[in-house]
C-alpha positions as CSV (number, residue, x, y, z in Angstrom):
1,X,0.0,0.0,0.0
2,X,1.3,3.3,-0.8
3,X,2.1,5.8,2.0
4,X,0.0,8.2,1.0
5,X,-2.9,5.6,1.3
6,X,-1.2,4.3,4.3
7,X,-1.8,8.6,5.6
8,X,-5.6,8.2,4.5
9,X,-7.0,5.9,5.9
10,X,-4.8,6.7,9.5
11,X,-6.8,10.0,8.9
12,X,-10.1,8.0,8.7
13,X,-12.1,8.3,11.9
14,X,-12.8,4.6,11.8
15,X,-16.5,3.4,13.0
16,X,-16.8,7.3,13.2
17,X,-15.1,7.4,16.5
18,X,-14.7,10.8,18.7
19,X,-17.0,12.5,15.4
20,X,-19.7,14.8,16.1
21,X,-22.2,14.2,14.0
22,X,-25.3,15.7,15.8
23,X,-26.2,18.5,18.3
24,X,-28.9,16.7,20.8
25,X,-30.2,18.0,24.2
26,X,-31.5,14.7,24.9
27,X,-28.9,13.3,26.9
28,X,-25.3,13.7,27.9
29,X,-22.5,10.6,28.0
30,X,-19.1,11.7,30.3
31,X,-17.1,8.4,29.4
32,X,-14.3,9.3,31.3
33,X,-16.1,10.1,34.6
34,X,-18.9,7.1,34.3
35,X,-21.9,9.7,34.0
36,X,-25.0,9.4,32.1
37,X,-27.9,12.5,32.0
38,X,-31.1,12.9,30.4
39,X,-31.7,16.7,29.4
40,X,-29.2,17.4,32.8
41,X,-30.6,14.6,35.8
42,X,-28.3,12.8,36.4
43,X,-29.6,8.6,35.7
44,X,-29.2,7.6,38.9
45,X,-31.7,10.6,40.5
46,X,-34.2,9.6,37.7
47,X,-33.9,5.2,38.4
48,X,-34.3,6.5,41.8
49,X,-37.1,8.5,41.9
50,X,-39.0,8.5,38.2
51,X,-40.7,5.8,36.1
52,X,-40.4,4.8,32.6
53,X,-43.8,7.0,31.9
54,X,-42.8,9.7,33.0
55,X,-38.8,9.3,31.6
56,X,-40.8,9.2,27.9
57,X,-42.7,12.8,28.7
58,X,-39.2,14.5,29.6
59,X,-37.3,13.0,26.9
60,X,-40.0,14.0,24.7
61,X,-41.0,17.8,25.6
62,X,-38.1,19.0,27.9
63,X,-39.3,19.5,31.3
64,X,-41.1,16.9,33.9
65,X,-44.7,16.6,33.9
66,X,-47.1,18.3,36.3
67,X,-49.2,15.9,38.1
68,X,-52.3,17.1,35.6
69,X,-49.5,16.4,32.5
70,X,-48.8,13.0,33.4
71,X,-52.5,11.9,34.1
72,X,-53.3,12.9,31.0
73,X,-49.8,11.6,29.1
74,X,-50.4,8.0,30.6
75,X,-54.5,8.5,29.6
76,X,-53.3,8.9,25.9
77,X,-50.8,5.9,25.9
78,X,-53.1,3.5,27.8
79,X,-56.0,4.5,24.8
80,X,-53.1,3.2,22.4
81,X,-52.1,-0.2,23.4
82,X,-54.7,-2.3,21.7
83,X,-52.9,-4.0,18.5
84,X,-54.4,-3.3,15.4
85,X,-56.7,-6.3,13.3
86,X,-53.3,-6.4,10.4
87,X,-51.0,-6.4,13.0
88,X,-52.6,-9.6,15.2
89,X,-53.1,-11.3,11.4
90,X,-49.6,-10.8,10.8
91,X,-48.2,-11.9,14.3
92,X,-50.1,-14.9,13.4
93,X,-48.1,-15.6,10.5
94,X,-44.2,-15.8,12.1
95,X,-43.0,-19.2,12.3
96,X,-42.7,-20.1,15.8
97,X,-38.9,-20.3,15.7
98,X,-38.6,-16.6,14.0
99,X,-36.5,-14.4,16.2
100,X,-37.9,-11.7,17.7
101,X,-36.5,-8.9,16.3
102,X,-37.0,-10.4,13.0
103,X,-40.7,-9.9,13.9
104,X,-40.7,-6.5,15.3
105,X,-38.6,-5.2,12.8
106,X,-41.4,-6.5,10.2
107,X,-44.2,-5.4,12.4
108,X,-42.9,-1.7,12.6
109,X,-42.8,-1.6,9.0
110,X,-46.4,-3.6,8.2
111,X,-47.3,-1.2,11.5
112,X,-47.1,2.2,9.3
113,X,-49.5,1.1,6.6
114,X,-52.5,1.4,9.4
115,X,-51.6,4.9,10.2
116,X,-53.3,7.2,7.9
117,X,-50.6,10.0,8.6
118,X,-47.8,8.0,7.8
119,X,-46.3,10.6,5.2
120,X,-46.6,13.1,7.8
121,X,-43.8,14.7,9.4
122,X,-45.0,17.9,11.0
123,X,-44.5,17.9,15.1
124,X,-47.5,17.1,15.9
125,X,-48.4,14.0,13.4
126,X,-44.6,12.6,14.8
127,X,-45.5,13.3,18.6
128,X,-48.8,11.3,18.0
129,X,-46.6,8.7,16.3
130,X,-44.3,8.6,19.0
131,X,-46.8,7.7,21.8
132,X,-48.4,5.0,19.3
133,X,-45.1,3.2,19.2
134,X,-44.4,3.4,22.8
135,X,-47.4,2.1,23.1
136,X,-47.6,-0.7,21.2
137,X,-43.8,-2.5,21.4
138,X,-44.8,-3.8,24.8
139,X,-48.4,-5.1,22.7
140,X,-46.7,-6.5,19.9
141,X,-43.6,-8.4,21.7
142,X,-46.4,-9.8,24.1
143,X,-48.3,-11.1,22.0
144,X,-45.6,-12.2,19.3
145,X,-44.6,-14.4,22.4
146,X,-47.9,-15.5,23.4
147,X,-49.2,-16.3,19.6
148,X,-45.7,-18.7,19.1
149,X,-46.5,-20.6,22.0
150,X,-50.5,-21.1,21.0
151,X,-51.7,-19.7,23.3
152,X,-54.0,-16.2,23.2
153,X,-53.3,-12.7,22.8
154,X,-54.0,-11.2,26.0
155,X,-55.2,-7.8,26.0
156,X,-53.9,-4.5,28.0
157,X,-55.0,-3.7,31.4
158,X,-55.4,0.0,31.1
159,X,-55.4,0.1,35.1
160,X,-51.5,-1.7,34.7
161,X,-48.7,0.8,33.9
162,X,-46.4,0.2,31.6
163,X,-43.8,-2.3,32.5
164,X,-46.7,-4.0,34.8
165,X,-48.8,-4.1,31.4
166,X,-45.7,-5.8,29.4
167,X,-45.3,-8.5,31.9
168,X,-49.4,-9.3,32.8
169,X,-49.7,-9.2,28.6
170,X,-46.6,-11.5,28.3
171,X,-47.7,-13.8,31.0
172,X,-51.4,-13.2,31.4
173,X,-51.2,-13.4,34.9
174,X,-50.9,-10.6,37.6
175,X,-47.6,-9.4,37.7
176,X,-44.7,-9.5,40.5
177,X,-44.2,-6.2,41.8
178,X,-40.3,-7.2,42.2
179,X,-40.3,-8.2,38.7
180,X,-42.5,-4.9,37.4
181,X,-39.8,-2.5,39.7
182,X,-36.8,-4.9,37.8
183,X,-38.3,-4.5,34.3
184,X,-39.2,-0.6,35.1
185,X,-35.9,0.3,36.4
186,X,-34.3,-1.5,33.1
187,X,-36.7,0.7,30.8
188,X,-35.5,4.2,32.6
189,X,-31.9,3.5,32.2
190,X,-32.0,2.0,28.7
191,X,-34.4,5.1,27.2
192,X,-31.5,6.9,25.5
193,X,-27.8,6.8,24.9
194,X,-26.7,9.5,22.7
195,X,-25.9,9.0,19.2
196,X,-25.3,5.2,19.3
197,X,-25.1,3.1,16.5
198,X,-29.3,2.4,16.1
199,X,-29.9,5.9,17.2
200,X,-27.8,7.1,14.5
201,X,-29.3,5.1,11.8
202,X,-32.3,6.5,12.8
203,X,-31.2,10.1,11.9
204,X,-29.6,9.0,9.1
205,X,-33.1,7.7,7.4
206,X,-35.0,10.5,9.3
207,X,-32.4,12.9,7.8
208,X,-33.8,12.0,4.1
209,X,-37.4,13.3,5.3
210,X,-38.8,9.5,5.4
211,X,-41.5,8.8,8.1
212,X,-41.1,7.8,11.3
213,X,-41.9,4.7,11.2
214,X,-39.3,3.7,8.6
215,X,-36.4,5.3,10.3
216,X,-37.8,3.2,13.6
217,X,-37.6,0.2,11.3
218,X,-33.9,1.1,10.3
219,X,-32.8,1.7,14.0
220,X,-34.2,-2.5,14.8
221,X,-32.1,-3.6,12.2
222,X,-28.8,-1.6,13.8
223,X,-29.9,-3.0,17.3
224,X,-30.2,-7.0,16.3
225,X,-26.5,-7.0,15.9
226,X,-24.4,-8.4,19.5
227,X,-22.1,-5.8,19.3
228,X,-25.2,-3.2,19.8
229,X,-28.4,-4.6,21.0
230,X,-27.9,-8.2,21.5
231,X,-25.0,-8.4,23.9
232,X,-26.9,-9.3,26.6
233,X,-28.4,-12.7,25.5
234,X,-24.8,-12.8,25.1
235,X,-24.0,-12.4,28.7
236,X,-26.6,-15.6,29.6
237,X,-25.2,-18.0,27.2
238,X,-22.0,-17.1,29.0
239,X,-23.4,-18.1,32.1
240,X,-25.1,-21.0,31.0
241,X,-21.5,-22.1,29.6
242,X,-20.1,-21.4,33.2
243,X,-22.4,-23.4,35.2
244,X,-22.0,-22.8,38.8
245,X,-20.2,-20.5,41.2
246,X,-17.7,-23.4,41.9
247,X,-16.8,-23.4,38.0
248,X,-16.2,-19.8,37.3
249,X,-12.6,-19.5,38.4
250,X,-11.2,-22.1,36.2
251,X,-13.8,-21.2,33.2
252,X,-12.1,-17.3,33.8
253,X,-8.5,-19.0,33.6
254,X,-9.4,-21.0,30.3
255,X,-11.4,-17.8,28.7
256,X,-8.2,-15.5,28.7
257,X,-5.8,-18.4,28.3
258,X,-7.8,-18.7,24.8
259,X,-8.2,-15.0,24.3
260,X,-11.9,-15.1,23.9
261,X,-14.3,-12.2,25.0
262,X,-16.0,-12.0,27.9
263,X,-19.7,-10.4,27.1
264,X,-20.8,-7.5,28.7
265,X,-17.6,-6.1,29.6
266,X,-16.2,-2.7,27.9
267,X,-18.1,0.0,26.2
268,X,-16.9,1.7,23.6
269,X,-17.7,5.0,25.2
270,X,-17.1,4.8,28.5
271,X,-13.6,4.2,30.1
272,X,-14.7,3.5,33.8
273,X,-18.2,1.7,35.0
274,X,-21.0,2.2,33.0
275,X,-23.5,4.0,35.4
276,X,-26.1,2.3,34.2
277,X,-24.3,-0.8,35.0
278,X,-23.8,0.4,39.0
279,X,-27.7,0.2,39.2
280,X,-28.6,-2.8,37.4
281,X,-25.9,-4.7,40.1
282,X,-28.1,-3.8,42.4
283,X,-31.3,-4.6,41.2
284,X,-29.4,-8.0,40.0
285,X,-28.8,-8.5,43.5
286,X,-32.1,-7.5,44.8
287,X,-34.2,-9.7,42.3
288,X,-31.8,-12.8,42.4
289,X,-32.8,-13.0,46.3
290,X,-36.5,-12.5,45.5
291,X,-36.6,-14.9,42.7
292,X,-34.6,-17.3,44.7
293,X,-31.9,-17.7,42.0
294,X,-29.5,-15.8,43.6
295,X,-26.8,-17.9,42.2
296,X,-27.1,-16.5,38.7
297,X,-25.7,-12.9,40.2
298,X,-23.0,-14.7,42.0
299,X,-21.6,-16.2,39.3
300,X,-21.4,-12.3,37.2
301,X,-20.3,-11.1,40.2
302,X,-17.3,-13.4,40.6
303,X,-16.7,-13.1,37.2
304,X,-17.0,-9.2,37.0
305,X,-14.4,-9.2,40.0
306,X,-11.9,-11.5,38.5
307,X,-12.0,-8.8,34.9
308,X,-11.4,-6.0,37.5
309,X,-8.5,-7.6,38.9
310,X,-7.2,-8.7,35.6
311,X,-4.1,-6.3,33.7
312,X,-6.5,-6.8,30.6
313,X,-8.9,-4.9,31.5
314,X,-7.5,-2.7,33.6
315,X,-4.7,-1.7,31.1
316,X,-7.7,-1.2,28.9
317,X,-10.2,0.3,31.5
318,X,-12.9,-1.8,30.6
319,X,-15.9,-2.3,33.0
320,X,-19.2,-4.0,33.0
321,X,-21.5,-2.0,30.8
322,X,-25.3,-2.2,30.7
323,X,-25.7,-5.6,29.3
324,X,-23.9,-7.6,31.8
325,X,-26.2,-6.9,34.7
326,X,-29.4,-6.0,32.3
327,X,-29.2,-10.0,31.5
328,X,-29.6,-11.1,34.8
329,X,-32.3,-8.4,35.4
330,X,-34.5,-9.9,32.4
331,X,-34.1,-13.4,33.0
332,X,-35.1,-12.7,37.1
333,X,-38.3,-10.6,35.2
334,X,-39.1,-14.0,33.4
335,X,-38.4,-12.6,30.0
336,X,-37.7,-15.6,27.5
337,X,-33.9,-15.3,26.9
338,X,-34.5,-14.8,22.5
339,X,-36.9,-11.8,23.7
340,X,-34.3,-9.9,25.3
341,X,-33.4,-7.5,22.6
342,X,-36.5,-6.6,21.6
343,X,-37.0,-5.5,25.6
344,X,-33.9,-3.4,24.5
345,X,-36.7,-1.6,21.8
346,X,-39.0,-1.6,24.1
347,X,-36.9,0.8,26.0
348,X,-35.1,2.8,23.4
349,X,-38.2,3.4,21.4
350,X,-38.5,6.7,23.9
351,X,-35.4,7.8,22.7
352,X,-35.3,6.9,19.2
353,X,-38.9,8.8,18.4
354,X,-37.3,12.0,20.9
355,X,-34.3,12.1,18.4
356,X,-36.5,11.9,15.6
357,X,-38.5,14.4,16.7
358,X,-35.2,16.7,17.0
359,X,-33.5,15.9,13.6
360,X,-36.9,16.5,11.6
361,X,-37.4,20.3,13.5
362,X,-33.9,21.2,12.3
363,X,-33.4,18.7,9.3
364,X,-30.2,18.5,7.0
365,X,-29.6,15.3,5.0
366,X,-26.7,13.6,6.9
367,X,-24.1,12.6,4.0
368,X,-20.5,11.7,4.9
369,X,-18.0,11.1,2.4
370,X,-15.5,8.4,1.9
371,X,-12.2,8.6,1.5
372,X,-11.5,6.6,-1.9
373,X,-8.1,4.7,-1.9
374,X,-8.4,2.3,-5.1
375,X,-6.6,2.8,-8.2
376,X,-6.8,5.9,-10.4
377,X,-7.2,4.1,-13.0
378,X,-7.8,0.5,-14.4
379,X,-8.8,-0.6,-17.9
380,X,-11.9,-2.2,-19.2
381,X,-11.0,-5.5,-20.5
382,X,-13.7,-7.2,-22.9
383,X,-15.3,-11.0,-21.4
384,X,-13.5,-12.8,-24.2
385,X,-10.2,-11.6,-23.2
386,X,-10.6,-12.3,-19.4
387,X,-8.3,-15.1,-18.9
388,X,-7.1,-16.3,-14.9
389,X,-3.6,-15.1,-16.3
390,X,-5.0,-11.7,-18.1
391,X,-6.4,-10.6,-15.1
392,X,-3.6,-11.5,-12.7
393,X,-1.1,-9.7,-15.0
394,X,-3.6,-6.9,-14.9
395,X,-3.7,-6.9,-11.3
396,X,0.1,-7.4,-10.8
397,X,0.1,-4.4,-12.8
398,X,-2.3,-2.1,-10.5
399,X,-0.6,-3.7,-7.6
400,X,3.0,-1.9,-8.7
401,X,1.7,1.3,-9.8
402,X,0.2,1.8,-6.7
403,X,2.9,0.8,-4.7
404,X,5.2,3.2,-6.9
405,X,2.9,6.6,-6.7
């Protein structure tokens, strides 16, 4: 490779990193000092004290509710949490072994063809379409669950809130209020995260002036992948490989001996403990004791605490982030382990639609460039003359010139 390429592509911020590609008063990531904020409160204050309703209504317009606000905020998302007639037909039709994303990425999609505003985009239209997502992800993964499994659709209790909702729809019996607080708390902290890779996408499709719901339905696909959304199934497969508390020492020797990764630990942002992370330990802890599976947290725990103590990770200041405990969390909530990205969605929907909402009231299509390092120049050679040893000559040839400019 020529050194000028070689200078290129050192030049290239690659996977975008340390670009600002956005100006957002949504929320705030401090990587270096572990500290997460929605529109300034802090995320502990706001797992401590709020709910995931009321999270959605300040990530949304700015300011928290008035008692009067809320009432009427939860009044409109209760009234939209029955799943439309095309929607149940279509759950119907997933083979039982689909994956779940799979299916609420489709859904999303099949989902705009019912709203008669899908085209759109003025504030209010998207607000409207906001709320209708939020409150139909916790419908549609419900019933998605309860449809593969034969069994019926069980519809919303508009007395439930939300997360209390999700888990009666999922299981259609009355919830556990350790397992609604679990699922709650998971929801808050998992609302928004800057400009990550599935919020991102979403401003990128939003940025072209599509609808809503197809930059939604672009932001699903970014999530499925295990390096965004789908680390945490990650995490329990781990543990399932593990064991036992009694095994986790030697499994930790024989994981690094064969330099494989451990999921859940590291973030590409933060260089100290995620503080979403620091909650969901807790809540790990508390829920493991209440489920009587305590075990399960033991086992991360001991294996968190060998990574701290480990030059690997410390040289490289990687911590748990907010899958490692958020696995845990979901499993103690009763949430079927191929379901656990789409409770992800569930979450981030909030702060998908409130970036949305941002990019379309000051739009600018979003296109990058790319940095082309391929030859200058390369001749056309006609099918009859393409030969193994024609185009390996011709190839040699690009190869030198290249290397010579």
């Amino acid at each position: 490779m020529p050194d000028k390429d070689a200078a290129v592509i050192a030049a290239v911020a690659k996977g975008l990193e340390g670009v600002i590609a956005a100006a957002t008063s949504i929320s705030s990531i401090d990587g270096t000092a572990g500290r997460l904020t929605y529109r300034g409160i802090p995320i502990e204050e706001l797992a401590a004290n709020s709910f995931y309703e009321e999270v959605a209504y300040f990530l949304w317009n700015g300011q928290l509710p008035t008692q009067v606000q809320l009432d009427q905020f939860m009044a409109n998302l209760v009234s939209m949490r029955t799943l439309p007639d095309n929607i149940v037909a279509a759950l119907k039709l997933f083979p039982a072994n689909s994956s779940g994303m799979d299916m609420l990425r489709t859904v999303i999609s099949l989902l705009s063809v019912s709203d008669p505003d899908e085209e759109n985009n003025s504030q209010e239209s998207n607000r409207r379409k906001a709320l209708r997502l939020m409150a139909l992800f916790p419908s549609i993964i419900a019933g998605f669950h309860r449809v593969r499994n034969g069994l019926e659709i069980v519809p919303p209790d508009p007395v439930l809130g939300h997360a209390a909702n999700f888990l009666y729809m999922l299981t259609g019996e009355k919830p556990d209020p350790v397992k609604v607080k679990g699922i709650d708390l998971y929801l808050v902290l998992l609302a928004d995260h800057g400009l990550n890779a599935s919020t991102f996408t979403a401003r990128v499709i939003a940025g072209t002036e599509a609808d809503m719901y197809a930059a939604v339905t672009g932001a699903l696909g970014a999530l499925k992948g295990p390096l965004h959304g789908g680390a945490n199934q990650g995490v329990m497969d781990m543990l399932d490989e593990v064991g036992s508390l009694d095994h986790v020492d030697a499994w930790f020797d024989a994981t690094m001996a064969g330099q494989r990764r451990i999921m859940g630990i590291g973030h590409r942002v933060y260089k100290t403990e995620d503080p979403r992370a620091r909650v969901l330990r807790r809540v790990s802890d508390e829920m493991g004791y209440a489920v009587g599976k305590h075990d399960l947290h033991e086992m991360a725990l001991r294996i968190e605490q060998r990574a701290l103590s480990h030059p690997h990770f410390v040289e490289r200041k990687l911590a748990p982030n907010v899958d490692y405990y958020s696995a845990t969390v979901l499993y103690y909530a009763g949430i079927p382990l191929d379901l656990f990205t789409t409770i992800f969605a569930m979450s981030r929907i909030v702060g998908w639609t409130a970036h949305l909402i941002e990019q379309y009231a000051d739009n600018r299509l979003i296109r990058p460039r790319a940095q082309y390092i391929g030859p200058d120049y390369q001749p056309y050679i006609p099918v009859a003359e393409r030969t193994v040893e024609k185009l390996a000559e011709v190839a040699q040839s690009l190869h030198m010139s290249m290397s010579q400019s």
